[in-house]
PDB file of the backbone (N, CA, C, O) and the ligand in Angstrom, with CONECT records:
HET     ZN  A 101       1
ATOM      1  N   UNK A   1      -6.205  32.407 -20.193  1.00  0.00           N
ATOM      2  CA  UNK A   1      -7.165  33.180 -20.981  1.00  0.00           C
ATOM      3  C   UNK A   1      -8.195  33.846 -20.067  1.00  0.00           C
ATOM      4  O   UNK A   1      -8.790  33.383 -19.094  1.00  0.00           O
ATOM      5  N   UNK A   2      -8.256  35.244 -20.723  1.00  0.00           N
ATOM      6  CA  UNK A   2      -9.209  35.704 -19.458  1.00  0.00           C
ATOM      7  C   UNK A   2     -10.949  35.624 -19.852  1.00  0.00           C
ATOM      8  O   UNK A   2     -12.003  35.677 -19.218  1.00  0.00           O
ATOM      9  N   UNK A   3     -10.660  35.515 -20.841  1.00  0.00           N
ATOM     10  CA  UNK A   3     -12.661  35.543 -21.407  1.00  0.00           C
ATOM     11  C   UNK A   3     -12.523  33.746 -21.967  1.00  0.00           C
ATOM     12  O   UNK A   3     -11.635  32.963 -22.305  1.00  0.00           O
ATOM     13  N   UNK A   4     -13.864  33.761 -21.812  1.00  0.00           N
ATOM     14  CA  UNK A   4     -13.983  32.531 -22.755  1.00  0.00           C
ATOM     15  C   UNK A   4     -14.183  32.485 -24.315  1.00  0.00           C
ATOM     16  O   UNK A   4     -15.229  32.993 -24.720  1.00  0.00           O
ATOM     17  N   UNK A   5     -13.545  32.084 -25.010  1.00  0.00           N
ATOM     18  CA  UNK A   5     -13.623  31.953 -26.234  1.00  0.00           C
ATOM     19  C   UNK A   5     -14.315  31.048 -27.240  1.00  0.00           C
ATOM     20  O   UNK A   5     -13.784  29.955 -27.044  1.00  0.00           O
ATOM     21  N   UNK A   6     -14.977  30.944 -27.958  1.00  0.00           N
ATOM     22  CA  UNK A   6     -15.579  30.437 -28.889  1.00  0.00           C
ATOM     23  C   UNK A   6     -14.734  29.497 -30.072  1.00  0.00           C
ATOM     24  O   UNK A   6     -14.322  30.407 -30.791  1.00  0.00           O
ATOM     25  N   UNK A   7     -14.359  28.543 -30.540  1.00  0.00           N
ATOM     26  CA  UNK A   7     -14.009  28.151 -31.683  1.00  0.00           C
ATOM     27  C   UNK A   7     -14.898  28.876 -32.777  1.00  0.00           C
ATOM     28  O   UNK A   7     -16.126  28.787 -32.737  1.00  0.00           O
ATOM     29  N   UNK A   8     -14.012  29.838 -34.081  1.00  0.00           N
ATOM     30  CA  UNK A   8     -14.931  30.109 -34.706  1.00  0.00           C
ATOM     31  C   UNK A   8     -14.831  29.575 -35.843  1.00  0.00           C
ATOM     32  O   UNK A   8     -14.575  30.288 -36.813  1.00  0.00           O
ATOM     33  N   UNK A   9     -15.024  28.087 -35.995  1.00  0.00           N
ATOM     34  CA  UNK A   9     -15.255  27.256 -36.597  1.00  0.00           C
ATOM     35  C   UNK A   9     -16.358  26.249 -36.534  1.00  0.00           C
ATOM     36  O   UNK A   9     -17.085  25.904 -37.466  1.00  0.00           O
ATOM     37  N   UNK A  10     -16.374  25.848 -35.350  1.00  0.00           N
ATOM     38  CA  UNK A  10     -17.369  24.548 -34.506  1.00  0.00           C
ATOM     39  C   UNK A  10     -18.370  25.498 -33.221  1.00  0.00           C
ATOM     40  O   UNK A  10     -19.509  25.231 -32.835  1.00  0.00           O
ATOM     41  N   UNK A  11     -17.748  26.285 -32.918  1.00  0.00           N
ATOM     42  CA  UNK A  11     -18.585  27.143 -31.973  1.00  0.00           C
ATOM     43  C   UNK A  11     -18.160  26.097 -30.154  1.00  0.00           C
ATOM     44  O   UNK A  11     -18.652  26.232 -29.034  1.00  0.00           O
ATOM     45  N   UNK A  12     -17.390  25.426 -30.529  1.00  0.00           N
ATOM     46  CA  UNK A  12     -17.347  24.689 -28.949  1.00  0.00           C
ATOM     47  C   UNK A  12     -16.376  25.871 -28.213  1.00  0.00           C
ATOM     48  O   UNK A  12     -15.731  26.667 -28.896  1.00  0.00           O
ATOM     49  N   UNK A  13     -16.356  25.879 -26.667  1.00  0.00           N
ATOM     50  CA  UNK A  13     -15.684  26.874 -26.122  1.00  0.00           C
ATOM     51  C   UNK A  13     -14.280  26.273 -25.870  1.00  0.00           C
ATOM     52  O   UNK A  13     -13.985  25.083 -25.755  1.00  0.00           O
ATOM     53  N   UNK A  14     -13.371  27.509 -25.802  1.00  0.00           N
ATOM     54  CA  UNK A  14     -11.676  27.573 -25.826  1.00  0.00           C
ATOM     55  C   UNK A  14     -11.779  27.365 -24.652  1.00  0.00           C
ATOM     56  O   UNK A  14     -12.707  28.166 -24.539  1.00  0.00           O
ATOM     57  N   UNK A  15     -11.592  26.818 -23.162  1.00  0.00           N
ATOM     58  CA  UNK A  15     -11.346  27.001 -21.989  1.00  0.00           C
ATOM     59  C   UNK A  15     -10.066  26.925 -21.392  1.00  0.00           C
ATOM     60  O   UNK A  15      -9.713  27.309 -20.277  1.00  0.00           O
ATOM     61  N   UNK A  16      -9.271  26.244 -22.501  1.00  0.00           N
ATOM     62  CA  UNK A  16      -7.950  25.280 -21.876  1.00  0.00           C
ATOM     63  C   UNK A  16      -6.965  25.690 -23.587  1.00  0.00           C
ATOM     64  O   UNK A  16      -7.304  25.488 -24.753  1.00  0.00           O
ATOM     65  N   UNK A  17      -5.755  26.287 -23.027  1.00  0.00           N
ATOM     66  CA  UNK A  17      -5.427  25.922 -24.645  1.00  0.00           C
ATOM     67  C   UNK A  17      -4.903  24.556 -25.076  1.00  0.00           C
ATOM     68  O   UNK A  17      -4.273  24.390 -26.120  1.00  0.00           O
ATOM     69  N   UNK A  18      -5.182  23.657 -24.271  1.00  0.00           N
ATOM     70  CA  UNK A  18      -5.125  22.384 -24.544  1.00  0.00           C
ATOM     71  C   UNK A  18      -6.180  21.894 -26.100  1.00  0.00           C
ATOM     72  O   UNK A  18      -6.092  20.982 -26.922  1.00  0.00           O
ATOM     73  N   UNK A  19      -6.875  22.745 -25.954  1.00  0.00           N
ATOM     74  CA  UNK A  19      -8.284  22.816 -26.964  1.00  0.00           C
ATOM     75  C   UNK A  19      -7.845  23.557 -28.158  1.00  0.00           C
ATOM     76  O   UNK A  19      -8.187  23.322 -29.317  1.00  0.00           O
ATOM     77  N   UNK A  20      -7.092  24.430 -27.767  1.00  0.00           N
ATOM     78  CA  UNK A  20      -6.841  25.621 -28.824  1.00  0.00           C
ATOM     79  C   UNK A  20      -5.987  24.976 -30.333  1.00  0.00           C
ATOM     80  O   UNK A  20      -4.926  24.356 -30.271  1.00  0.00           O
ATOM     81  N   UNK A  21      -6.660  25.262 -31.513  1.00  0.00           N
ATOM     82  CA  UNK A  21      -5.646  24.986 -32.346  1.00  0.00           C
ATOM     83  C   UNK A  21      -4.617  25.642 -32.834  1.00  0.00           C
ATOM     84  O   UNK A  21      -4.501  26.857 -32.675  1.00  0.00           O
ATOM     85  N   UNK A  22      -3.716  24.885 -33.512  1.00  0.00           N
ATOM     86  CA  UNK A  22      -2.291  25.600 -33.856  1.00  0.00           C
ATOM     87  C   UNK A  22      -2.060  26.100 -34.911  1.00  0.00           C
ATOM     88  O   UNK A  22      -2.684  25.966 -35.964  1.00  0.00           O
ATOM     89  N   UNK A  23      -0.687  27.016 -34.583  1.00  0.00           N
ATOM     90  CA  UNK A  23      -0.601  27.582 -36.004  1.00  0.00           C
ATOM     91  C   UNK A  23       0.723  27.506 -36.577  1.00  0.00           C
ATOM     92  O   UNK A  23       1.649  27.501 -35.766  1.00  0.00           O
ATOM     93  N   UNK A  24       1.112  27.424 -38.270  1.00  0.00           N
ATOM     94  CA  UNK A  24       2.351  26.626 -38.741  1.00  0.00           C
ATOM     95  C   UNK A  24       3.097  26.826 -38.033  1.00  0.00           C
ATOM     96  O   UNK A  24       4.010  26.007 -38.136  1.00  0.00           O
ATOM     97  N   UNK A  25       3.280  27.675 -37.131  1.00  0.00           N
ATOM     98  CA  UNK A  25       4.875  27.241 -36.428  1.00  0.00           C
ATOM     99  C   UNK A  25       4.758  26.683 -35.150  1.00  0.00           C
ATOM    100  O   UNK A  25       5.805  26.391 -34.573  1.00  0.00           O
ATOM    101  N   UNK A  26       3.667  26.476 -34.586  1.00  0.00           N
ATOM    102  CA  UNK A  26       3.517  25.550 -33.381  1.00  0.00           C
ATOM    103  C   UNK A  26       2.836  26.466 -32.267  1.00  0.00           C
ATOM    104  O   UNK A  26       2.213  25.908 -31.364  1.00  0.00           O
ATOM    105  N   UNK A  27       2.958  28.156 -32.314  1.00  0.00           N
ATOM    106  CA  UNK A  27       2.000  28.764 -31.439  1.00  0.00           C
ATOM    107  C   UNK A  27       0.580  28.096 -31.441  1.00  0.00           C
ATOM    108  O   UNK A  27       0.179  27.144 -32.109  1.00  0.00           O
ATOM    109  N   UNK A  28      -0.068  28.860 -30.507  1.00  0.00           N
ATOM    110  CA  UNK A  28      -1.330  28.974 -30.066  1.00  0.00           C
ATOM    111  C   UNK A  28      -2.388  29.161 -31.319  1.00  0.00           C
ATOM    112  O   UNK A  28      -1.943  29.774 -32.289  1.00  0.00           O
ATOM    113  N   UNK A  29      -3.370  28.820 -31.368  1.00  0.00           N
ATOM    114  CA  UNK A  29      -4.527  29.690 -32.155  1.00  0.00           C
ATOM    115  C   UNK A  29      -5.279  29.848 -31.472  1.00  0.00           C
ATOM    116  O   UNK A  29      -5.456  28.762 -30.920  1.00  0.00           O
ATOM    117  N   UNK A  30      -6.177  30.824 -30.933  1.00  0.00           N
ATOM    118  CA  UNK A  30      -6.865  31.232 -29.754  1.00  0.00           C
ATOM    119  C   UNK A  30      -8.214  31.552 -30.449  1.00  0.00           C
ATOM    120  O   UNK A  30      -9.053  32.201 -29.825  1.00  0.00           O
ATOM    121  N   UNK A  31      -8.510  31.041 -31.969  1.00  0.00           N
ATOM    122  CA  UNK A  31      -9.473  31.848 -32.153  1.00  0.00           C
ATOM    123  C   UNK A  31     -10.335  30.382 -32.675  1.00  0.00           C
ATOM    124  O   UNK A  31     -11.550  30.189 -32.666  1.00  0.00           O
ATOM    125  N   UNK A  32      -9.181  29.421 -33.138  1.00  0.00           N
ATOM    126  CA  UNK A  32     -10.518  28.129 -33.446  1.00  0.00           C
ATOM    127  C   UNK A  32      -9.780  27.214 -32.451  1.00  0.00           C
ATOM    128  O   UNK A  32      -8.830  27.514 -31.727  1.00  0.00           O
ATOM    129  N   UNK A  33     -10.538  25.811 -32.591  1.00  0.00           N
ATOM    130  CA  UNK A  33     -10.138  24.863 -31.817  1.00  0.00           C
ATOM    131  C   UNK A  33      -9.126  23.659 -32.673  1.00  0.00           C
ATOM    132  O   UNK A  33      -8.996  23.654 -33.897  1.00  0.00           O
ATOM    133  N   UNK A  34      -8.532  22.770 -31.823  1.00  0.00           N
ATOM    134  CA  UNK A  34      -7.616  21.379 -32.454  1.00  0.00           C
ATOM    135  C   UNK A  34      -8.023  20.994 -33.415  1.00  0.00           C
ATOM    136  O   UNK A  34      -7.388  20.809 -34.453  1.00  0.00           O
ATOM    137  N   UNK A  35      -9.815  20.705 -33.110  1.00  0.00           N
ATOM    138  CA  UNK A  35     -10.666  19.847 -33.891  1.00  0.00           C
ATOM    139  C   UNK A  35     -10.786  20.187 -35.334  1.00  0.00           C
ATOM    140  O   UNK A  35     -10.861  19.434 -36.306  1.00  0.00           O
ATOM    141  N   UNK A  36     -10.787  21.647 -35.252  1.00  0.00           N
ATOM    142  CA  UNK A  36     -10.728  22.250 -36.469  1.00  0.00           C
ATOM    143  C   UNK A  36      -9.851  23.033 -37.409  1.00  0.00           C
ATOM    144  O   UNK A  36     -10.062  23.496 -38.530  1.00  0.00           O
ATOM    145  N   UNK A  37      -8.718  23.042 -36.546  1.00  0.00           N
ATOM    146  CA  UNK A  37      -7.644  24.256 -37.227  1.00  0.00           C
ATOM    147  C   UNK A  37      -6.154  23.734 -36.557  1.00  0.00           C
ATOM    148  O   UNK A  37      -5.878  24.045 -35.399  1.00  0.00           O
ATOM    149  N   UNK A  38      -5.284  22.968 -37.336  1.00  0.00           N
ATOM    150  CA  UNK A  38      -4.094  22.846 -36.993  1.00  0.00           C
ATOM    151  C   UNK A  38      -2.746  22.498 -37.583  1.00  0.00           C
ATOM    152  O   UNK A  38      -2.734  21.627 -38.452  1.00  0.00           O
ATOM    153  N   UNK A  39      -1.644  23.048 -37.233  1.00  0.00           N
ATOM    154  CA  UNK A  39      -0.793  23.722 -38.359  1.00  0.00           C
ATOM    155  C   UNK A  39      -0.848  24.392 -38.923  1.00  0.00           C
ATOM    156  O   UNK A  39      -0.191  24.445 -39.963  1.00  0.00           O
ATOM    157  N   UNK A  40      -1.808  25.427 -38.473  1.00  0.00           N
ATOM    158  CA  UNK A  40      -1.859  26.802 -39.472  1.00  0.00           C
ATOM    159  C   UNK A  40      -2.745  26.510 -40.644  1.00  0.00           C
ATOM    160  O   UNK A  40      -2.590  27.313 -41.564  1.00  0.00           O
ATOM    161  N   UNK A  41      -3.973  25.211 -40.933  1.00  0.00           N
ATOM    162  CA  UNK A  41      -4.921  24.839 -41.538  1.00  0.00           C
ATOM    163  C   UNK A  41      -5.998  24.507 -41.058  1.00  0.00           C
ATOM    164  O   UNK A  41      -6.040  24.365 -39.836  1.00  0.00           O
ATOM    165  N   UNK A  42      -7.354  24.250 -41.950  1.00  0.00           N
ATOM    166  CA  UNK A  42      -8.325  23.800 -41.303  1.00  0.00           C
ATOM    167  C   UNK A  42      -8.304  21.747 -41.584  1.00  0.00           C
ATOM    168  O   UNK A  42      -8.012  20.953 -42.479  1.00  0.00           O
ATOM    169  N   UNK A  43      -8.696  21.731 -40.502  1.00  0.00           N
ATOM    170  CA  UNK A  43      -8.411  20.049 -40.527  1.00  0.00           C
ATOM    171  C   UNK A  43      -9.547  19.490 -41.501  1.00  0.00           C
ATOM    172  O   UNK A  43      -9.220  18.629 -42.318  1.00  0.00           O
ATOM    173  N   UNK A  44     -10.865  19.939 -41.450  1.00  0.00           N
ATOM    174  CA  UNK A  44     -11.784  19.560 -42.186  1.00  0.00           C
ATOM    175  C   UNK A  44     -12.102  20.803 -43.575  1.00  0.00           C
ATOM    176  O   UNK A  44     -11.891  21.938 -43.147  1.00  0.00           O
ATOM    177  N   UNK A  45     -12.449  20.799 -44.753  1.00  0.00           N
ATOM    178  CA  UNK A  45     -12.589  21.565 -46.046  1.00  0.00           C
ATOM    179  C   UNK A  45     -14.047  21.505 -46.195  1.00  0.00           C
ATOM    180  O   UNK A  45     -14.519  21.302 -47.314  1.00  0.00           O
ATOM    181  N   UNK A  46     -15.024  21.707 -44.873  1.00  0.00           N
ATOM    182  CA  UNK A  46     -16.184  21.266 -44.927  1.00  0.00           C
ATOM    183  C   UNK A  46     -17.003  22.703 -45.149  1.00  0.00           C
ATOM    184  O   UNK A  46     -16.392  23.736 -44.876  1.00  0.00           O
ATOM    185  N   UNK A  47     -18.191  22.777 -45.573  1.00  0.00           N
ATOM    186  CA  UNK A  47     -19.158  23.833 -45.588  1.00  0.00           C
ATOM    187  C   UNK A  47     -19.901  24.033 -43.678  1.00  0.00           C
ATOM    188  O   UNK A  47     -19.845  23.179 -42.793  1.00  0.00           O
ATOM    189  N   UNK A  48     -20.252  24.823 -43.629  1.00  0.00           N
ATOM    190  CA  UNK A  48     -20.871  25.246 -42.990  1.00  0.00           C
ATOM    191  C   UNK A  48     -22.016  23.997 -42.075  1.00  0.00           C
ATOM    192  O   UNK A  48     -21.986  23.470 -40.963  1.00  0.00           O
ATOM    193  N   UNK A  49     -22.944  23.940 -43.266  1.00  0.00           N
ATOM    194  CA  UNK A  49     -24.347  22.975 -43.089  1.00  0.00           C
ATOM    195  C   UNK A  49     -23.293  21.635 -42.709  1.00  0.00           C
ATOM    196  O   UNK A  49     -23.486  20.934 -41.716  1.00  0.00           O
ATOM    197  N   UNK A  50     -22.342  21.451 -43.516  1.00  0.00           N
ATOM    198  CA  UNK A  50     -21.716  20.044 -43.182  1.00  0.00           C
ATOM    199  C   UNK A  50     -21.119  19.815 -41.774  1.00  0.00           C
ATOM    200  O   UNK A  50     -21.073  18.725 -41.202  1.00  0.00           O
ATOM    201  N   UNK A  51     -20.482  21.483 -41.100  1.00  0.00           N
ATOM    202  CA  UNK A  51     -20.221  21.580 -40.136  1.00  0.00           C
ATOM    203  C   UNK A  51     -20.972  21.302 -39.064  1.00  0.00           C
ATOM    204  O   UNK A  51     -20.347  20.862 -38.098  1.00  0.00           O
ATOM    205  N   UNK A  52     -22.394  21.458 -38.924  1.00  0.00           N
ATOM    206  CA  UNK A  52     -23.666  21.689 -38.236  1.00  0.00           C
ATOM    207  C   UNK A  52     -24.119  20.433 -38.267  1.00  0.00           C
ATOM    208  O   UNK A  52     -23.678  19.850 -37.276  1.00  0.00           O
ATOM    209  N   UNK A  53     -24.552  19.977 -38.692  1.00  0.00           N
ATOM    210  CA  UNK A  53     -24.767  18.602 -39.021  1.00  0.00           C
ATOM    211  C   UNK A  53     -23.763  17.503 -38.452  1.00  0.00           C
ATOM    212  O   UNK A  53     -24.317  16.701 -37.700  1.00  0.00           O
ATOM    213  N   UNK A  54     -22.800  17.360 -38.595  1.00  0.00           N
ATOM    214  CA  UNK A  54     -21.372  16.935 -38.026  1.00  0.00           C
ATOM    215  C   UNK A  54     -21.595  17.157 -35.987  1.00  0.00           C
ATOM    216  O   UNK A  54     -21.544  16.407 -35.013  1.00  0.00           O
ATOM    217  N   UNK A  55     -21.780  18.249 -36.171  1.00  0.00           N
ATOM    218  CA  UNK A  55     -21.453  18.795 -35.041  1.00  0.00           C
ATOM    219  C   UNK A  55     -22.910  17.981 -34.406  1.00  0.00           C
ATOM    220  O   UNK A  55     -22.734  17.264 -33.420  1.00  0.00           O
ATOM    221  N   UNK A  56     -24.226  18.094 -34.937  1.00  0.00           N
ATOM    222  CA  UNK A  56     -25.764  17.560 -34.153  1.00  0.00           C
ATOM    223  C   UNK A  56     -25.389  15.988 -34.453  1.00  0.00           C
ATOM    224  O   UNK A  56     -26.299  15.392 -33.877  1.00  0.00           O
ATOM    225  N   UNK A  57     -24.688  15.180 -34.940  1.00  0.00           N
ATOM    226  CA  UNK A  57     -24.188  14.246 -34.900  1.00  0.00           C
ATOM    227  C   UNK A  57     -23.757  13.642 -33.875  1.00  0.00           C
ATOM    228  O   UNK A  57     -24.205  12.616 -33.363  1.00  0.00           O
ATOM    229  N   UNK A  58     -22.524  14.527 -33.438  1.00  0.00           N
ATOM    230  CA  UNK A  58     -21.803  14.476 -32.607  1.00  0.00           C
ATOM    231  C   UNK A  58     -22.491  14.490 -31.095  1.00  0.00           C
ATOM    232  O   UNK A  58     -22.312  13.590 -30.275  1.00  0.00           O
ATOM    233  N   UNK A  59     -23.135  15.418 -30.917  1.00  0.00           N
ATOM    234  CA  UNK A  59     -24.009  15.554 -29.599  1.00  0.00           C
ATOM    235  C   UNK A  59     -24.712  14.336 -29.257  1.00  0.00           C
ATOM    236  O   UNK A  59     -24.648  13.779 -28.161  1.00  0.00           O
ATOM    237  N   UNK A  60     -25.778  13.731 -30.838  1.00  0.00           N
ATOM    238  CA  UNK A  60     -26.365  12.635 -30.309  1.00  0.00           C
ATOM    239  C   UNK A  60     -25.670  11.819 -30.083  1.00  0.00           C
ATOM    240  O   UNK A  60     -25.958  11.499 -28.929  1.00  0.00           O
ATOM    241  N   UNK A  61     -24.704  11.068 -30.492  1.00  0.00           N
ATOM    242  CA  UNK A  61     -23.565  10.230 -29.908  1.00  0.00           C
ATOM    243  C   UNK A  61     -22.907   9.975 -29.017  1.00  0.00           C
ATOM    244  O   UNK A  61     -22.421   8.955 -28.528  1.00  0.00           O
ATOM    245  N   UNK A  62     -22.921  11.530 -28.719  1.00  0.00           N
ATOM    246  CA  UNK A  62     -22.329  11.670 -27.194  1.00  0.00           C
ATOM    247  C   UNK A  62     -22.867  11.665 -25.968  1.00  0.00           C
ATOM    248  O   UNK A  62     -22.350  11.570 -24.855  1.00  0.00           O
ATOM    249  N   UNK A  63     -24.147  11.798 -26.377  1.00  0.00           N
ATOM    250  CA  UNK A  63     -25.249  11.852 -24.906  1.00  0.00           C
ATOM    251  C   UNK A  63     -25.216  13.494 -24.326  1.00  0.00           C
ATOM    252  O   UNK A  63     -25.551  14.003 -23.256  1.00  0.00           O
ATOM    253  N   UNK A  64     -24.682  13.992 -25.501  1.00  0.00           N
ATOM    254  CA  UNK A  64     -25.111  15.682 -24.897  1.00  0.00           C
ATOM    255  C   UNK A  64     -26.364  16.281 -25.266  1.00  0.00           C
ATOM    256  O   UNK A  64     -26.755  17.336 -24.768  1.00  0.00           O
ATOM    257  N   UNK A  65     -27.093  15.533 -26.256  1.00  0.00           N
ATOM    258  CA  UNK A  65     -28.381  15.925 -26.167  1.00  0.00           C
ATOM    259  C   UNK A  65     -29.500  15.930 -25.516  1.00  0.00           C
ATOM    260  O   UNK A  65     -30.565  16.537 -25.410  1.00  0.00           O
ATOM    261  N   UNK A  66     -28.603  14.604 -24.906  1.00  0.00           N
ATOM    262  CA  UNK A  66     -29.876  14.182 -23.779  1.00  0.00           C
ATOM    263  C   UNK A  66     -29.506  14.632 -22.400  1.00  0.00           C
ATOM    264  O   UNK A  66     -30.253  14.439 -21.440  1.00  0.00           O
ATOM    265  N   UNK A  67     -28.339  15.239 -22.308  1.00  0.00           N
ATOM    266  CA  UNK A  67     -27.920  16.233 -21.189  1.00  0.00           C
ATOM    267  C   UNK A  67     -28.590  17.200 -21.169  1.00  0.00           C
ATOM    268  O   UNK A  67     -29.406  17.515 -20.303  1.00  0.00           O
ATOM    269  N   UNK A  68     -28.195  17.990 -22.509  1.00  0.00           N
ATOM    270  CA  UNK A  68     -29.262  19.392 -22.185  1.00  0.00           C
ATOM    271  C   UNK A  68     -30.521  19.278 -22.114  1.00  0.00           C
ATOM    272  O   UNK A  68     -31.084  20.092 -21.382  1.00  0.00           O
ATOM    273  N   UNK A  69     -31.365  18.261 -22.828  1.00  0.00           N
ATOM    274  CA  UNK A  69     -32.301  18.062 -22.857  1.00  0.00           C
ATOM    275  C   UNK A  69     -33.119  18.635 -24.062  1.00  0.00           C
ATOM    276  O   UNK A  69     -34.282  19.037 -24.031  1.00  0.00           O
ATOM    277  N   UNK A  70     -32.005  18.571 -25.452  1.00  0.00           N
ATOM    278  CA  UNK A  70     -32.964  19.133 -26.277  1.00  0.00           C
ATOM    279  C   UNK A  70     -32.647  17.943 -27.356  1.00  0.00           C
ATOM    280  O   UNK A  70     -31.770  17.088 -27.230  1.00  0.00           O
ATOM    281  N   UNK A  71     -33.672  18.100 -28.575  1.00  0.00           N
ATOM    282  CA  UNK A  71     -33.914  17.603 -29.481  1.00  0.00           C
ATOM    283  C   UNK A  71     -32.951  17.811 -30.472  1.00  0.00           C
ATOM    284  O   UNK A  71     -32.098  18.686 -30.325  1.00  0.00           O
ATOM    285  N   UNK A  72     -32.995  17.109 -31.456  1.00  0.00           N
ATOM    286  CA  UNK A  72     -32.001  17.292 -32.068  1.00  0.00           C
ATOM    287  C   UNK A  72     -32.379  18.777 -33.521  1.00  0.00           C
ATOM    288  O   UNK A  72     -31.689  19.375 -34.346  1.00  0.00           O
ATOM    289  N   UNK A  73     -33.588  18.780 -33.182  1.00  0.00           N
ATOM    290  CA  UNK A  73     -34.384  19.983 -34.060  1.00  0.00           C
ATOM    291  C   UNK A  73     -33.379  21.215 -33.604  1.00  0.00           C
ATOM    292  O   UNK A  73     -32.710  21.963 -34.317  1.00  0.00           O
ATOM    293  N   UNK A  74     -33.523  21.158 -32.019  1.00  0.00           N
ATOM    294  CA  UNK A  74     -33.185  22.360 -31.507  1.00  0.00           C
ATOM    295  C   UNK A  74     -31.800  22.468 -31.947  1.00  0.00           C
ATOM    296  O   UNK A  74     -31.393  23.095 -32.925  1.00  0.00           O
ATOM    297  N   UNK A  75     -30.953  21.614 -30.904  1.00  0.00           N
ATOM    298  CA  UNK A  75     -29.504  21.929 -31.313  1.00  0.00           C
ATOM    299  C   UNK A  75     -29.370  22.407 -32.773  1.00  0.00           C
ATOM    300  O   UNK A  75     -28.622  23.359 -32.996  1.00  0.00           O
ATOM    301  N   UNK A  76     -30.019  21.835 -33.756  1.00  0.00           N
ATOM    302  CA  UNK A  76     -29.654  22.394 -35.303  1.00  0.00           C
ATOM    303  C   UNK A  76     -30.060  23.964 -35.419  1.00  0.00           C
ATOM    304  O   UNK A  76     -29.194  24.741 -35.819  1.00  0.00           O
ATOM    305  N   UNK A  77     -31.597  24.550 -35.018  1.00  0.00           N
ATOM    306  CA  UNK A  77     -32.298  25.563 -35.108  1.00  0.00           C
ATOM    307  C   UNK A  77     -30.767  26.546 -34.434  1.00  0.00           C
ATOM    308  O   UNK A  77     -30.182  27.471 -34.998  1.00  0.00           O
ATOM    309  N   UNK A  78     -30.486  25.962 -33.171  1.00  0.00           N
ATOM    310  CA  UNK A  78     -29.806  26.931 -31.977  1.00  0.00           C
ATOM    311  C   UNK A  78     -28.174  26.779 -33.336  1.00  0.00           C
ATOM    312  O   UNK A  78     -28.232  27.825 -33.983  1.00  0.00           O
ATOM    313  N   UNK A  79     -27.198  26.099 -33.752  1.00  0.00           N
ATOM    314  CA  UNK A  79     -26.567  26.367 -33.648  1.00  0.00           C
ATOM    315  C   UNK A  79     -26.481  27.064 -35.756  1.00  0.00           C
ATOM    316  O   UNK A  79     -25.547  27.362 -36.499  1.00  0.00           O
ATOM    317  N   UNK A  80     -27.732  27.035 -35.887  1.00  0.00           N
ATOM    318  CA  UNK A  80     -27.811  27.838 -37.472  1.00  0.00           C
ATOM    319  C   UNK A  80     -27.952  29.249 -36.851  1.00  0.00           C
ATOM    320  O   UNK A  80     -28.024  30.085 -37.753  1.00  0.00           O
ATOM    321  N   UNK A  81     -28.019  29.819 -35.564  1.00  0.00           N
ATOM    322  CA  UNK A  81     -28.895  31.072 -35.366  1.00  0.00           C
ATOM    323  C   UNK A  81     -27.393  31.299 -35.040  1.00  0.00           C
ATOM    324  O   UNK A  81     -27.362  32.480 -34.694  1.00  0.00           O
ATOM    325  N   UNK A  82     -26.291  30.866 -34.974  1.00  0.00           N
ATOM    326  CA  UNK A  82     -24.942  31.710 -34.240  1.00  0.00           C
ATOM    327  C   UNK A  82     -23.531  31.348 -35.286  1.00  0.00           C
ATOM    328  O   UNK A  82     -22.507  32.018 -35.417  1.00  0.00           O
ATOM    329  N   UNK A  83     -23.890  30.114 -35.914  1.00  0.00           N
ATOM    330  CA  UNK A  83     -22.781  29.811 -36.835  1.00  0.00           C
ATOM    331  C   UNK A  83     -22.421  30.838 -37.681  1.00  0.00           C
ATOM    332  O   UNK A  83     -21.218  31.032 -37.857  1.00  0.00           O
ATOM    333  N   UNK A  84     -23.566  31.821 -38.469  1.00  0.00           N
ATOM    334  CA  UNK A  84     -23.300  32.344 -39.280  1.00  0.00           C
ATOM    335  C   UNK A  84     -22.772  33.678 -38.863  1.00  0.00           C
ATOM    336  O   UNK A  84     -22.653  34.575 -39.697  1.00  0.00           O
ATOM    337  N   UNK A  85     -22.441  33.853 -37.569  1.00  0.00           N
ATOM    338  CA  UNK A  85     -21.942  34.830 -36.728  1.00  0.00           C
ATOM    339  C   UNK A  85     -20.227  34.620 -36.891  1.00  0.00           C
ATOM    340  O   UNK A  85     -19.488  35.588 -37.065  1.00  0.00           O
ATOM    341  N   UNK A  86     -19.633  32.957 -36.790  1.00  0.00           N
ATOM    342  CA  UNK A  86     -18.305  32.863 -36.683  1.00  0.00           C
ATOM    343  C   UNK A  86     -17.652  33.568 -37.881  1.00  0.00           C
ATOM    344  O   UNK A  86     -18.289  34.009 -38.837  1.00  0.00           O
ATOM    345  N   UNK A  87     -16.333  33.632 -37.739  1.00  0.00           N
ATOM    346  CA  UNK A  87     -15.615  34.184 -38.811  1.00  0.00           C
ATOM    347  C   UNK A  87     -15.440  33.285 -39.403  1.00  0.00           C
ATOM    348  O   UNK A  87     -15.369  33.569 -40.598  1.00  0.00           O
ATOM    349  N   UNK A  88     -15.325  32.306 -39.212  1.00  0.00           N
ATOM    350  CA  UNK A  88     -14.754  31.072 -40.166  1.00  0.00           C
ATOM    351  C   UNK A  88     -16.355  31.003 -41.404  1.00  0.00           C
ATOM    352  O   UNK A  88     -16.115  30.192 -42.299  1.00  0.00           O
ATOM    353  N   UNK A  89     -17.263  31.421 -41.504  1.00  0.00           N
ATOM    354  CA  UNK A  89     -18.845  31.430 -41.901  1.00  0.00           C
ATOM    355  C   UNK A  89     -19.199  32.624 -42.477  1.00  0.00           C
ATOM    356  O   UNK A  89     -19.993  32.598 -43.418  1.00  0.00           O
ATOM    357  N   UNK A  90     -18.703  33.788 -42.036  1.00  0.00           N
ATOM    358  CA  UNK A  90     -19.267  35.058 -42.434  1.00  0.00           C
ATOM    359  C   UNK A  90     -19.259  35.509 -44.266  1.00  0.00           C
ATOM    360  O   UNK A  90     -19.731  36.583 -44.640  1.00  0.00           O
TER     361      UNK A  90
HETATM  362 ZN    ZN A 101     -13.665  24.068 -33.764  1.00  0.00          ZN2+
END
């Protein structure tokens, strides 16, 4: 892949299509990720806010919040200001 890509579902980046989710016949999906899109479906039937939430969940759990060094205010503020950008949201 020559650009980096966005999941436009979760917003995490495509780097590897190891990441990439699939589609019913077993290609590539280059446009969301595993986590969220596979077999040619979405794995979760979640809203948006549920997505976001899920996702600032996930960070604190993981110790990526305290990597970047933000709060968990932020990550929510930062990823309401771009979610509604994905296609999977629009
Ligand atoms: Zn995703």
């Amino acid at each position: 892949m020559s650009e980096t890509k966005f999941c436009q579902s979760c917003g995490m980046p495509l780097d590897s299509k190891d990441v990439c989710g699939t589609n019913q016949d077993g290609s590539i999906n280059e446009e969301y990720c595993i986590y969220c899109y596979k077999d040619g479906a979405f794995v979760d039937d979640c809203t948006m806010d549920e997505m976001i939430e899920g996702s600032v969940r996930h960070m604190k759990e993981s110790g990526m919040l305290k990597e970047q060094n933000k709060t968990e205010e932020e990550a929510r503020e930062f990823m309401y200001s771009f979610f509604p950008e994905l296609k999977r949201w629009k």
